[in-house]
C-alpha positions in Angstrom: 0.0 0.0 0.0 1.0 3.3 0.2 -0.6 4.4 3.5 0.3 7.9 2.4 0.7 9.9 5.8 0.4 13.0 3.8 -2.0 12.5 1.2 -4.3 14.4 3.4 -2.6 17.4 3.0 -3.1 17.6 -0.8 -3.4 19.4 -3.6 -6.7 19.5 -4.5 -7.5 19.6 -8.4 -11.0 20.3 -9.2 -12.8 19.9 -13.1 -12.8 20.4 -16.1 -15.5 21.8 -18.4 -15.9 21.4 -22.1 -13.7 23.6 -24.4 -15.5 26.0 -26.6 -12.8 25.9 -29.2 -12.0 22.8 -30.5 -11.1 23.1 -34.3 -11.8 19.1 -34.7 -15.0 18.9 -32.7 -18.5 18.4 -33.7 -21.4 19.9 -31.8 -23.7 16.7 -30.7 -26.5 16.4 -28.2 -25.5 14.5 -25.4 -28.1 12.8 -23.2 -26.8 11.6 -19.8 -27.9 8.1 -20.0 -27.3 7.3 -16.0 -30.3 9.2 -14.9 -33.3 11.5 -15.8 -31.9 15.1 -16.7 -32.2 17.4 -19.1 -29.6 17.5 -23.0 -26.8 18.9 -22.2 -24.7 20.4 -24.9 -21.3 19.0 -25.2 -18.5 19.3 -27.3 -16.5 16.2 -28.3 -14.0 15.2 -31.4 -15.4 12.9 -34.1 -13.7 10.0 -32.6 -15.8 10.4 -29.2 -19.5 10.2 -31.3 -19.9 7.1 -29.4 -18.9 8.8 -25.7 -21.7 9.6 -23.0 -21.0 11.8 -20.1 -22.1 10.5 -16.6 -25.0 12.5 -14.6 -24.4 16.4 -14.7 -22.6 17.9 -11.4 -22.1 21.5 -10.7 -18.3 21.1 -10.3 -15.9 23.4 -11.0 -14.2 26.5 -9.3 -17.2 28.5 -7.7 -16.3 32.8 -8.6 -14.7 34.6 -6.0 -15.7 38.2 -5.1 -14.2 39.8 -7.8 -11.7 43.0 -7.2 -10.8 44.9 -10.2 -7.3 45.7 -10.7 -7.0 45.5 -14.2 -5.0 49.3 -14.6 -2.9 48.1 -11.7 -1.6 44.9 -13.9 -1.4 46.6 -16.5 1.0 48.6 -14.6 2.9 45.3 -13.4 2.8 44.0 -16.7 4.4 47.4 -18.2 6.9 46.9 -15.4 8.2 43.1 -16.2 8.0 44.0 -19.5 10.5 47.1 -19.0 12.5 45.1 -16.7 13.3 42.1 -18.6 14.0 43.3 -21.8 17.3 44.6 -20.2 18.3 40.9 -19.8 17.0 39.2 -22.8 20.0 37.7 -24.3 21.4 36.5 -20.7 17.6 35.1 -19.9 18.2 32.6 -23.4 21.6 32.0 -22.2 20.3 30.8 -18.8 17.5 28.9 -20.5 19.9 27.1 -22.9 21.9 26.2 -20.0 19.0 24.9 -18.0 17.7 22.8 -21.0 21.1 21.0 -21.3 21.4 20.4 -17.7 17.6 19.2 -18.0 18.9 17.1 -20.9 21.7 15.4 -19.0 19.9 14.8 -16.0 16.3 13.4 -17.5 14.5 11.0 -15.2 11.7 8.9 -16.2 10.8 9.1 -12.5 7.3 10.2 -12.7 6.3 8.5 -15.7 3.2 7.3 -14.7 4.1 3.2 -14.8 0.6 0.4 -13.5 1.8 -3.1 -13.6 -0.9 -5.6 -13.2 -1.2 -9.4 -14.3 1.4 -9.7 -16.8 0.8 -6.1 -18.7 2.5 -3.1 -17.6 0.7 0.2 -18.0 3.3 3.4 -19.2 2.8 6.6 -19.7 5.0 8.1 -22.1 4.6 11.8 -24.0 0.8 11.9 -23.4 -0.2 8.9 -24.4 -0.7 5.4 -22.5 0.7 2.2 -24.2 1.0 -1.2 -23.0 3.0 -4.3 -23.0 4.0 -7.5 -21.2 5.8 -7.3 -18.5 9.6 -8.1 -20.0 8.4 -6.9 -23.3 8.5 -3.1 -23.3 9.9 -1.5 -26.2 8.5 0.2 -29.2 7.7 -2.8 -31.1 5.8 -4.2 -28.7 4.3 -1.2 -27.0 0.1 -1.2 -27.9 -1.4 2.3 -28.2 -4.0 2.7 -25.8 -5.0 6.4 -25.6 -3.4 9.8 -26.5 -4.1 13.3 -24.2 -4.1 15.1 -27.9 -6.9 13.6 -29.3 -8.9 14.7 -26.0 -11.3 17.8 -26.0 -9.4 19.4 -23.8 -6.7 22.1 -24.4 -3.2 21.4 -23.0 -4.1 18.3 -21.0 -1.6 16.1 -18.6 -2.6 12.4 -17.6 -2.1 12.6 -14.1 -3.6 8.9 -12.7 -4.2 5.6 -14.1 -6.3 2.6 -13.1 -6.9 -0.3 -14.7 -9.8 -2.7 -14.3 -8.7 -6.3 -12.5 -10.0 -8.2 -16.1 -8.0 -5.5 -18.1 -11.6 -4.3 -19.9 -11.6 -0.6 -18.9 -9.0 1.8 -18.5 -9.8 4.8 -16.2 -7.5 7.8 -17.0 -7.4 11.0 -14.7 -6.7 13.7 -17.3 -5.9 17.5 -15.6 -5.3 20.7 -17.2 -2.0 22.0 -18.1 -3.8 25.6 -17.3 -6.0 25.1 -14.7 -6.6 22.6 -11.2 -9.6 21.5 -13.5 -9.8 17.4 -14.2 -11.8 14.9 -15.6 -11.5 11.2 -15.5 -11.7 9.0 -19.2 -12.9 5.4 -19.6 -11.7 3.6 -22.1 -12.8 0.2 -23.1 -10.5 -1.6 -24.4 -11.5 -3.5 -27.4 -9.5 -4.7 -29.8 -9.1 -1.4 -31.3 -9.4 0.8 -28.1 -12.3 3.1 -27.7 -13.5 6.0 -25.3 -16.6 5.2 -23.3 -17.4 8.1 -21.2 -16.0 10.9 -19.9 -16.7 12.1 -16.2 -16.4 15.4 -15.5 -14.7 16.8 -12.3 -13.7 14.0 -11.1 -10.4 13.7 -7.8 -9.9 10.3 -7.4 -11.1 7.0 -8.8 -10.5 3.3 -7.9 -12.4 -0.1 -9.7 -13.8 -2.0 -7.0 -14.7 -5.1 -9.7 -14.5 -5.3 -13.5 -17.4 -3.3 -14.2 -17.5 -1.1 -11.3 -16.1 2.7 -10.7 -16.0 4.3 -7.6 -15.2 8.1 -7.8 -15.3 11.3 -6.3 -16.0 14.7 -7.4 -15.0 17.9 -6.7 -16.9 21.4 -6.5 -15.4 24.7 -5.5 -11.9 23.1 -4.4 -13.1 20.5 -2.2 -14.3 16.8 -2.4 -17.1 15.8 -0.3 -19.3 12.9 -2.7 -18.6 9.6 -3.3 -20.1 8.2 -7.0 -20.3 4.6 -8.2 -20.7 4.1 -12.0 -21.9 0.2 -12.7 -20.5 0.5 -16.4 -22.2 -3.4 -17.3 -26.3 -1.5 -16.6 -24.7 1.7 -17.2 -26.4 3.0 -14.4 -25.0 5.5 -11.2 -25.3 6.4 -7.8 -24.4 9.0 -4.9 -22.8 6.5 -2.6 -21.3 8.7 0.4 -22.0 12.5 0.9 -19.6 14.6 3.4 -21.4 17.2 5.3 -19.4 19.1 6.8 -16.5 21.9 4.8 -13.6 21.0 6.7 -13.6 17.7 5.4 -11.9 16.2 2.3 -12.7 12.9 0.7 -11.1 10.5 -1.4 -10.4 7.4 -2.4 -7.8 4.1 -1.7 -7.7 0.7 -2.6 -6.1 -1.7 -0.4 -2.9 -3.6 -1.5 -4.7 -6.9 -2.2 -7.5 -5.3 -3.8 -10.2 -6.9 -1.0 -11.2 -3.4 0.1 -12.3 -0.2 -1.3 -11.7 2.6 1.5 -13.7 6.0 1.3 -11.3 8.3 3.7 -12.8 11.4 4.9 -9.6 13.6 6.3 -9.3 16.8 7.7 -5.0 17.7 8.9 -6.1 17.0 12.7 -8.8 13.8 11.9 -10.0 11.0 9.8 -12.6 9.2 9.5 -12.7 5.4 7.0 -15.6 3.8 5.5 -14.7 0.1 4.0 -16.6 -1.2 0.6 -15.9 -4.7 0.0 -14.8 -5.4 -3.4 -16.8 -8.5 -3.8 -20.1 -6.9 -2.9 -19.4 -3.4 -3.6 -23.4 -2.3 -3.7 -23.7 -3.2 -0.2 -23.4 -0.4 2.2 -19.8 0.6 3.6 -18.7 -0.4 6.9 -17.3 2.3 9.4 -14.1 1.5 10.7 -13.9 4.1 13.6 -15.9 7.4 14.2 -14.4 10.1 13.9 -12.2 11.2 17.2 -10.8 15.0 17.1 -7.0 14.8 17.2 -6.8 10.9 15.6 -5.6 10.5 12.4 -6.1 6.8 10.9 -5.3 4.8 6.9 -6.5 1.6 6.9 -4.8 -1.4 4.8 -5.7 -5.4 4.8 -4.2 -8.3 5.5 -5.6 -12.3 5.9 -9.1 -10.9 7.2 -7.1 -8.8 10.0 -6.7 -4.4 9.3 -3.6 -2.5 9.6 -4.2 0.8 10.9 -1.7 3.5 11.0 -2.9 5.9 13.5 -2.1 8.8 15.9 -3.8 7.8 18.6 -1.9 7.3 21.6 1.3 8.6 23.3 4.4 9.8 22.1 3.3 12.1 20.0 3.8 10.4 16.2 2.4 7.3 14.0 1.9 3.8 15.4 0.9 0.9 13.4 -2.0 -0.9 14.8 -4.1 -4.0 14.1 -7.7 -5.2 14.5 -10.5 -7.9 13.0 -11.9 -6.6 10.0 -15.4 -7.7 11.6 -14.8 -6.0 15.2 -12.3 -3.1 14.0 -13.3 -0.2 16.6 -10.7 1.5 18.4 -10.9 -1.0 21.8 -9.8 -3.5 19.8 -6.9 -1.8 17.9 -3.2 -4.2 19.2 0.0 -2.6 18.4 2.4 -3.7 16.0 5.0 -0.8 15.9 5.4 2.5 16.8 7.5 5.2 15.1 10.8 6.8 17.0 9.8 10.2 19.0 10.8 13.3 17.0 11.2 10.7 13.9 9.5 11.9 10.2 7.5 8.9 8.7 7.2 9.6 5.2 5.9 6.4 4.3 4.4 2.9 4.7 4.5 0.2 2.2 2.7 -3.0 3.1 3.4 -6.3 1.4 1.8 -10.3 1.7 4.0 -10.7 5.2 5.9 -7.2 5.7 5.9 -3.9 6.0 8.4 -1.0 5.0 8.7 2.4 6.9 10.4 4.6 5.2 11.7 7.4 7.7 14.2 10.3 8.3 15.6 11.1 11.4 18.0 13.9 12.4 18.4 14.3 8.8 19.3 10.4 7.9 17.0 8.6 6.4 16.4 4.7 6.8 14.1 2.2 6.4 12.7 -0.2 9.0 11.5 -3.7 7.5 8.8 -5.1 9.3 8.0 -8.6 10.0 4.2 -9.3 9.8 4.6 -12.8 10.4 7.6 -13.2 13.4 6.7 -9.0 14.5 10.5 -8.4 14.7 11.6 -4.8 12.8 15.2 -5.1 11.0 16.8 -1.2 10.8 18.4 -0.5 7.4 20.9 2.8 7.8 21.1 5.1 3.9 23.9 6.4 2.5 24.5 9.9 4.4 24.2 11.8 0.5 20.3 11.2 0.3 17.8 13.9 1.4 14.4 12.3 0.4 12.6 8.9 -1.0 11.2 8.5 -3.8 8.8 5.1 -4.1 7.6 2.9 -6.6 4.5 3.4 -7.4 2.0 0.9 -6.6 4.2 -2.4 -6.4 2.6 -5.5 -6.7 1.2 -6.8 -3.2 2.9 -10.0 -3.8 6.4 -9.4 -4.7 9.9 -10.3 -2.6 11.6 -6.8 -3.7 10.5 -3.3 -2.4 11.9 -0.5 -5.1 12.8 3.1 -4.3 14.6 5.8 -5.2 17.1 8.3 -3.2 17.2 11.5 -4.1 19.2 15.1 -2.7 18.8 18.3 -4.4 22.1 18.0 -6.0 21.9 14.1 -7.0 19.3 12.7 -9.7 17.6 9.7 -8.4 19.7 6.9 -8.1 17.1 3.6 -7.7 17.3 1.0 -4.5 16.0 -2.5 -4.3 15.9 -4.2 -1.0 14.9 -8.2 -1.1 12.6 -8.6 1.8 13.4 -12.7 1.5 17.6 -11.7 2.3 17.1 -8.8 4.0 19.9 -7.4 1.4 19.7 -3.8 -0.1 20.9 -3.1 -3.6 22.0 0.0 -5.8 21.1 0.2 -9.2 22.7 2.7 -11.1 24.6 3.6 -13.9 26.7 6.6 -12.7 30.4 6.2 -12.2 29.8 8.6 -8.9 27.4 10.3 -7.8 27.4 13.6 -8.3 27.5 14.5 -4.2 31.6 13.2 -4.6 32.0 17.0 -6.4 29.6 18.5 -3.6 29.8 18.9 -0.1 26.6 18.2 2.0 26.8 19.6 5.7 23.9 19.7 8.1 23.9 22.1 10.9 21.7 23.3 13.5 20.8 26.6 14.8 19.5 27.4 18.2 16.1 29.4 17.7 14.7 31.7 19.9 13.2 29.5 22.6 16.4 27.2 22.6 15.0 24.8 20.3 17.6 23.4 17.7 16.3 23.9 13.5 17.8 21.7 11.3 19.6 23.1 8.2 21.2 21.5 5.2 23.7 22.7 3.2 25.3 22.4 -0.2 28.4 23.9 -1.6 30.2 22.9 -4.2 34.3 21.1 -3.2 36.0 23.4 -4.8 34.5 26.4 -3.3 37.0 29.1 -1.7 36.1 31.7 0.4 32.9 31.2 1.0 31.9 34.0 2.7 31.9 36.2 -0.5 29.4 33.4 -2.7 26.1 34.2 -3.1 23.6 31.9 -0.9 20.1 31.0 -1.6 18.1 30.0 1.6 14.7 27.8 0.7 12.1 27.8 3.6 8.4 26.5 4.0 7.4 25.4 7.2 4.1 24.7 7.0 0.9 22.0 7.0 3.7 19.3 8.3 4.8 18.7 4.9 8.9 18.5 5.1 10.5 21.4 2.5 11.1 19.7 -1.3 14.6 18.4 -1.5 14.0 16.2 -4.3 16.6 16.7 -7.3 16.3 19.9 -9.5 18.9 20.4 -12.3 18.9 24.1 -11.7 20.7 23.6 -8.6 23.4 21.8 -10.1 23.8 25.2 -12.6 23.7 27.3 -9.3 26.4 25.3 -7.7 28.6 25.0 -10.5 28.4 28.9 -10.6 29.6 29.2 -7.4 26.4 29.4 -4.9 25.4 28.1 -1.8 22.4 26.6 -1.2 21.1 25.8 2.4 17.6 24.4 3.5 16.2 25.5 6.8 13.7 23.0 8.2 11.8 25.3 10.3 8.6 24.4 12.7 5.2 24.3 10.9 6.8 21.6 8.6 7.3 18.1 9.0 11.1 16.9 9.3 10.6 16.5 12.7 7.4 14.6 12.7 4.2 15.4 13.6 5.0 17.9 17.5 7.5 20.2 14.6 4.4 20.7 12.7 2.6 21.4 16.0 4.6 23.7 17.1 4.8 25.6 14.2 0.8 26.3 13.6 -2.1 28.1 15.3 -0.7 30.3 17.8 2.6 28.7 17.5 3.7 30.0 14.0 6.1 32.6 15.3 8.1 29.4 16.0 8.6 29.0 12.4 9.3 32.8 12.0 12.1 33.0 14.9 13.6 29.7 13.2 14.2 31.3 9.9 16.3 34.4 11.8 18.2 31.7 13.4 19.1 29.6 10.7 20.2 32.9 8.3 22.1 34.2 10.7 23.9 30.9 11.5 25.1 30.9 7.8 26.0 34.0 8.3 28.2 33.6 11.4 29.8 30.5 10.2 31.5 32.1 7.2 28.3 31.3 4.8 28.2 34.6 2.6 27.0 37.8 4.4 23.4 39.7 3.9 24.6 41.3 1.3 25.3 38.2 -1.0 22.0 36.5 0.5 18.5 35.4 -1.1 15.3 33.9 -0.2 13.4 31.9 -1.7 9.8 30.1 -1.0 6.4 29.3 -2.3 2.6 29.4 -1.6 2.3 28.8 2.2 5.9 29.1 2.7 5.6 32.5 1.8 4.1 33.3 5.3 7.3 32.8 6.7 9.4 34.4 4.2 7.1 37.3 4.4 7.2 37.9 7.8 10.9 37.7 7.9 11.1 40.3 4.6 9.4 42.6 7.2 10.6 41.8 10.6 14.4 41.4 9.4 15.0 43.1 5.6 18.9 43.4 7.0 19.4 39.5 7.1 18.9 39.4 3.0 19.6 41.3 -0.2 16.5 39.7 -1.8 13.7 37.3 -2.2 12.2 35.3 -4.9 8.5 33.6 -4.5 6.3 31.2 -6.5 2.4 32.0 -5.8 3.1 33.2 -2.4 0.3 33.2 0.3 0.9 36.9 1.8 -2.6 37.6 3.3 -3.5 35.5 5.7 -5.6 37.6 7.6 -7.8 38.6 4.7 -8.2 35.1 3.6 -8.8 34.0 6.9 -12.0 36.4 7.8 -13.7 35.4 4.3 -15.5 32.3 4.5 -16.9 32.7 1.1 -13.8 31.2 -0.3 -13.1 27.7 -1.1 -11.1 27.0 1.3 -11.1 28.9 4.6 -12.9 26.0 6.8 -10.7 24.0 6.1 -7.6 25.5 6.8 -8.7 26.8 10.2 -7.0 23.7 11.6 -3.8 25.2 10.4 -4.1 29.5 10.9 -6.9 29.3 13.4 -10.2 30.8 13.0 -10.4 34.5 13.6 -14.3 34.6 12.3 -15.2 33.5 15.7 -12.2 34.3 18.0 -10.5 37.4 18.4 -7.6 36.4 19.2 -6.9 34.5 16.9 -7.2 37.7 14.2 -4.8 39.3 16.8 -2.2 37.0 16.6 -2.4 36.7 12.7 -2.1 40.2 12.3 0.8 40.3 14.4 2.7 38.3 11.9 0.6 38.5 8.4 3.1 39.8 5.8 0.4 41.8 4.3 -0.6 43.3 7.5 2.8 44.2 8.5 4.1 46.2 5.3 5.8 49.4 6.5 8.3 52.0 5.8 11.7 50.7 5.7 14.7 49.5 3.9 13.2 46.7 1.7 15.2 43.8 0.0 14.0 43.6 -3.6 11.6 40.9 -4.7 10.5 39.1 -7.3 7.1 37.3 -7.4 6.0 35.0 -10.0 2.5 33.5 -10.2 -0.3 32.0 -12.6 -3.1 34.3 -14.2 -5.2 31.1 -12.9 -4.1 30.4 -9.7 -7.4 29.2 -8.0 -5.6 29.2 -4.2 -3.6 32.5 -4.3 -5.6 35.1 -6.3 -4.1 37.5 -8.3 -5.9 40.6 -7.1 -4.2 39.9 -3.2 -0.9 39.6 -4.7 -1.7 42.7 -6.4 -2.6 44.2 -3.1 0.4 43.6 -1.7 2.2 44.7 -4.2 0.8 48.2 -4.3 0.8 48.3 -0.4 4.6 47.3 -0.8 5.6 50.2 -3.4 3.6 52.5 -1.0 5.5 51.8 1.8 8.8 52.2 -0.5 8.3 55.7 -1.7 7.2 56.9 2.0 10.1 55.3 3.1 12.7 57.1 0.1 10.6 60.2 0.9 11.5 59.9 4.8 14.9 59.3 4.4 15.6 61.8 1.4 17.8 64.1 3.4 19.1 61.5 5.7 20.6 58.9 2.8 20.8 60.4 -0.2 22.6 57.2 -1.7 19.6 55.2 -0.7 18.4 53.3 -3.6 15.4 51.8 -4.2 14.7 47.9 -4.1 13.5 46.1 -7.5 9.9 45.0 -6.7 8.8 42.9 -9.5 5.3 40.6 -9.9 5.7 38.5 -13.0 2.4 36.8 -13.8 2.6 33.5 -16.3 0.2 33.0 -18.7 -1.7 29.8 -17.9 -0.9 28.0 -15.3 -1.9 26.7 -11.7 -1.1 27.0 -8.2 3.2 25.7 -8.0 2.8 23.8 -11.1 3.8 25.2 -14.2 4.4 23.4 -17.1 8.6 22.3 -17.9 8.5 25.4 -20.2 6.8 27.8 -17.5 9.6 26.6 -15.2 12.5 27.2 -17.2 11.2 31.0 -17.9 10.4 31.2 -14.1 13.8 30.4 -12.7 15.6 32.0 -16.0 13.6 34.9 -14.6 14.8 34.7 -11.2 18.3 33.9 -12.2 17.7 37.3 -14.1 16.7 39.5 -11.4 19.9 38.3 -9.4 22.0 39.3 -11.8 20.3 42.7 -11.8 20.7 42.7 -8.2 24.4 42.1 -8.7 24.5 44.9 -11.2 22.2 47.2 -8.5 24.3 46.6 -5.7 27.6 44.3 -6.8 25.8 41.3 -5.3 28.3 38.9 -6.9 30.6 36.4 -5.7 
């Protein structure tokens, strides 16, 4: 399985709607055939005259109140515009650097890959092909589906599931542009053919060969359950969540016996079972819902695994109970996690189980016996930063297959035999890359004497350090740890001479699940007081000065970069974010959008208590904009980001230059070299929320990469 201990804190993607303007569409009258409702008008290709659509839901992203600000992007347009063109040959530069590294350093890691039986599923350049297992290559490789012939502009598959007799494929489709999905069912004939198309669809699972269970999303959020018998071609509302802090989806257990409906929130959870082999009977409630316990259900020889909160230390335990008396009095333990340990997963097979978890920066695994109950501890190599795991191995198999990944090192793949107990590297490089790079990990005393780890990265050869440029990453926040996973621009940035360090602040997860504690609610000055410590840590140990120093964060993250532009603007020369989350406060008090019920477990709920909206507009970054010394900053975001509105950013913006010009005007005959920061907002066309497409990226960090080489020519911030 993958029990998934942070699947709950999600991305949520919500529908997709017919396109308008499809050049090789017909128009067609559609009926929905499931149910009684009125023709709906539809646009599909030629190929789809065949398709029905399943019963109409009013999905899709709900307006928000609507602030005009169209003069004032103009104005930031106008800006970008003005600003870039001073750098367009050394942005192409950049960009063809970038590609090559890209080129060099290509990973077929999140190709989307389904083994089942003896075919294997693949996802390759938009379309899904499969073989036999053993036999994939082009000749053999059958053509099942391709995104481009979809009615939808600029789509990604995103999911696959396949039906256990191989009839139907089920394809989550998202757009490139949007958080809007849909899910396809092909049937697969022998000449492959779409079926249907649901619209707005999250998650999907087969519970048998005919039936689909699915849910789907309205407004951001994912409270109904859908089954779709595709042999009587006939629906039905299965599960309905009432209540807006909740989030629903779907999982199916390793050996395919259950169907569990998992109704989360980021402090509880709540599972409904659906047995496979009578999937129209009503689901079974495996606990009710207790505030504070978090449980993920798996199967084994009639017996559930739970991994659960519940319970002192603070942290996951793994649990068991009788499927047929599986309440909470009867959950036995099986193992429990090390204190201040980060669990970032749990993959069950027939007679083991595989924790996969980082502590005090090393990662290891711990290989579970399910038959004897002993746990065998398997110590890393001391280069890795993060796992990367198969997805969805075969319940049955000997071998459990990952992948180890830093910032600085491409995935290099791992295979540990659960029969010898042996671990084994399977790679092609001569030596990895971290041989050229030096990885240190330090820890800085915060405020309230609490040690934050940092990580850092320099490259061997480095001299001097103290006069390279440093790029600080920080996020700290909904217990998710900050992304270390491999990214070939930071090869280019060390190979040019940076450092790169990674503060693991409160509000994340590195620690487990007390770091995230203490970093929410009316703990998130924790988080705050980390970053200070960490930066000026570098700084004291010889890692550049202020002067040479950038930040860098995105969406939540920007909370605590934000506070720290404002509380400390001396600590760094500038900062870069990607669809920042700058208003809290304001987002907070409007419970009109999406997703404000929700994240009350995270920010607190000011609508009700006051002090809460004190304490978040102690440290709000919008709030908290004043006259001073600015670094500069550069902001990038999506037209059609759904979580971080344009217009707020816009706010701040405009707030920000405000607060600039009082400050120059203040200080005119007391610093009359005083020169203004660079404030730029560079909005991508397209787009959604911290997922831009490969060629978005490269234009974002060429972008960035851009603005610190105007910084260097501003204020000789150069190595």
């Amino acid at each position: 399985m993958h029990f998934r201990t942070k699947y709950f804190l999600r991305v949520l993607k919500p529908s997709i709607s017919p396109f308008n303007n499809c050049p090789k569409c017909f128009l067609s009258l559609v009926q929905r055939p499931f149910c009684q409702r009125e023709l709906q008008v539809c646009w599909f290709p030629k190929c789809f005259r065949n398709t029905y659509i399943v019963p109409g839901f009013q999905g899709g992203i709900q307006p928000r109140r609507f602030f005009s600000y169209k003069d004032l992007l103009k104005s930031e347009q106008a800006n970008w515009k003005a600003c870039s063109a001073n750098y367009t040959d050394l942005t192409e530069r950049i960009k063809r650097r970038l590609e090559a590294h890209y080129e060099k350093y290509s990973t077929s890691l999140h190709s989307l890959v389904v083994k089942l039986g003896e075919y294997v599923y693949f996802e390759e350049n938009g379309c899904i092909f499969r073989s036999k297992v053993g036999e994939i290559d082009e000749k053999n490789s059958e053509p099942l589906l391709s995104a481009e012939a979809l009615p939808f502009h600029d789509s990604l598959i995103h999911r696959i599931r396949i039906s256990p007799d191989h009839k139907y494929l089920a394809v989550g489709i998202k757009s490139a542009n949007s958080e809007e999905c849909a899910c396809v069912i092909v049937k697969l004939n022998a000449l492959p053919n779409v079926e249907c198309i649901i619209p707005d669809v999250y998650s999907f699972e087969w519970a048998t060969h005919d039936i689909l269970f699915y849910t789907i999303q309205k407004n951001l959020q994912c409270h109904d359950v859908y089954l779709s018998d595709f042999s009587k071609k006939c629906s039905r509302l299965v599960y309905k969540e009432q209540n807006a802090r909740y989030f629903v989806d779907l999982y199916l257990t390793k050996d395919k016996h259950f169907l569990t409906i998992n109704s989360n929130s980021k402090s509880t959870s709540e599972v409904w079972l659906v047995d496979c082999c009578y999937p129209l009977k009503t689901p079974l409630l495996v606990q009710e819902r207790t505030e504070g316990i978090i449980y993920h259900v798996e199967h084994r020889n009639n017996e559930l695994y739970i991994l659960t909160t519940v319970g002192d230390p603070i942290g996951y335990k793994l649990m068991k109970a009788p499927v047929d008396s599986c309440g909470l009095e009867n959950w036995r333990f099986v193992y429990t996690v090390k204190e201040k340990a980060k669990l970032v997963d749990l993959e069950m097979f027939k007679d083991h189980c595989v924790a996969f978890l980082k502590f005090s920066g090393q990662l290891y695994l711990d290989v579970i016996s399910l038959v004897s109950n002993s746990v065998f501890r398997i110590k890393l190599p001391a280069w890795a930063c993060s796992f990367e795991l198969e997805p969805r191995p075969e319940h049955t198999t000997s071998t459990c297959c990952f992948w180890l990944i830093s910032p600085v090192q491409p995935p290099v793949r791992f295979a540990y035999s659960l029969a010898d107990n042996r671990l084994v590297e399977h790679t092609t490089q001569e030596a990895p890359i971290t041989v050229n790079c030096h990885t240190i990990r330090l820890e800085a005393k915060s405020k309230d004497g609490t040690w934050v780890p940092i990580t850092v990265f320099h490259a061997a050869s480095s001299i001097e350090l103290c006069r390279r440029p440093l790029l600080i990453h920080v996020y700290g926040a909904y217990g998710i740890d900050l992304n270390m996973s491999f990214k070939a621009e930071n090869l280019m940035l060390i190979n040019d001479g940076w450092i790169l360090a990674f503060c693991h602040v409160r509000g994340g997860g590195e620690l487990g699940l007390g770091w995230h504690k203490d970093g929410c609610l009316k703990k998130k000055h924790n988080g705050i007081q980390d970053l200070q410590a960490c930066i000026r840590l570098l700084h004291e140990l010889g890692y550049s000065n202020p002067a040479r120093t950038a930040l860098r964060s995105l969406s939540a993250g920007g909370v605590i970069a934000g506070a720290l532009y404002n509380n400390d603007p001396h600590l760094i020369r500038a900062m870069a974010l990607q669809a920042p989350f700058l208003d809290v406060l304001n987002t907070m008090l409007d419970p009109h959008l999406p997703l404000t019920i929700e994240e009350q477990e995270e920010w607190g709920n000011p609508l009700i208590d006051e002090s809460y909206k004190e304490y978040i507009k102690n440290y709000c970054p919008y709030q908290n904009i004043r006259p001073q010394n600015y670094p500069s900053l550069f902001i990038t975001v999506s037209e059609n980001d759904q979580r971080v509105p344009l217009a707020g950013l816009l706010r701040f913006i405009c707030k920000l230059r405000k607060a600039v010009q009082n400050n120059a005007q203040l200080n005119s005959t007391d610093d009359k070299g005083l020169q203004a920061p660079n404030i730029i907002l560079d909005v991508q066309s397209g787009g959604s929320h911290c997922a831009p497409s490969w060629e978005e990226s490269l234009n974002q960090f060429s972008g960035s990469a851009e603005f610190s080489c105007s910084e260097r020519a501003h204020k000789k911030f150069s190595a």
